[in-house]
C-alpha positions as CSV (number, residue, x, y, z in Angstrom):
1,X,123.2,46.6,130.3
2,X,124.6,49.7,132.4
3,X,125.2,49.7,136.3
4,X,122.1,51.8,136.6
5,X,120.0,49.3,134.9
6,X,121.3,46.5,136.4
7,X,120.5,47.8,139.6
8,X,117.0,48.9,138.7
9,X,116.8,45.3,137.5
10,X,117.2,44.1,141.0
11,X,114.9,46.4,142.4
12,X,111.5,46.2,140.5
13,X,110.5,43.1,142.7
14,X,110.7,45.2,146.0
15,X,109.3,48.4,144.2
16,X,106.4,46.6,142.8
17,X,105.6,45.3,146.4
18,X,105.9,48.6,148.4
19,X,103.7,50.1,146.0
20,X,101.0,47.4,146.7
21,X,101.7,48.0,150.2
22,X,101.0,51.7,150.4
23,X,98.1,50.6,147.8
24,X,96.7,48.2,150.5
25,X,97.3,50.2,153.5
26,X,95.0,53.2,152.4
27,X,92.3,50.4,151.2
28,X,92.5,49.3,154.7
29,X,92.5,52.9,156.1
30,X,89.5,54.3,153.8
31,X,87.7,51.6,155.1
32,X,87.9,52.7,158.9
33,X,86.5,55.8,157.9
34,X,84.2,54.9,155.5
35,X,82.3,52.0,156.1
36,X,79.9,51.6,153.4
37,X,82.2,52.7,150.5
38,X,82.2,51.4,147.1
39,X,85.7,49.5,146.9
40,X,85.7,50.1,143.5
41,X,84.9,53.5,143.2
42,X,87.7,53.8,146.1
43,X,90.4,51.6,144.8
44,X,90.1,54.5,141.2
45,X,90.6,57.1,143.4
46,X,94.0,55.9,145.5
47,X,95.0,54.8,142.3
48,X,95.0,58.1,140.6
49,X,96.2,59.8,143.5
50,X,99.3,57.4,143.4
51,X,99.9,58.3,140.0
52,X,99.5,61.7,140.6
53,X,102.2,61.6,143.2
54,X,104.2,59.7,141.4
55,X,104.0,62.1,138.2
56,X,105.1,65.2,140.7
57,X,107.7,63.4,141.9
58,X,108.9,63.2,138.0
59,X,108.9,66.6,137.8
60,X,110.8,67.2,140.8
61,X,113.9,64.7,139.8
């Protein structure tokens, strides 16, 4: 396994939880502003608007 793997390797833990963080923390903030939302419906739409990001940001690098 290369350097750059290795090191990815070591990182996926702390990736995979800042991602559920940012996840979390605009569930929480949708909520403030919209009380009555449907979670579901909500959680779809952060979702896809992570991915989105995150597909940009492939472009970019």
């Amino acid at each position: 396994m290369d350097m750059e793997h290795k090191e990815i390797e070591s990182l996926k833990n702390e990736i995979k939880k800042e991602l559920k963080l940012i996840y979390e923390a605009n569930m929480k903030a949708s909520g403030w502003d919209i009380p009555e939302r449907d979670d579901k419906e909500m959680s779809k739409l952060i979702l896809e608007t992570m991915q989105n990001a995150l597909n940009e940001l492939k472009k970019e690098v």
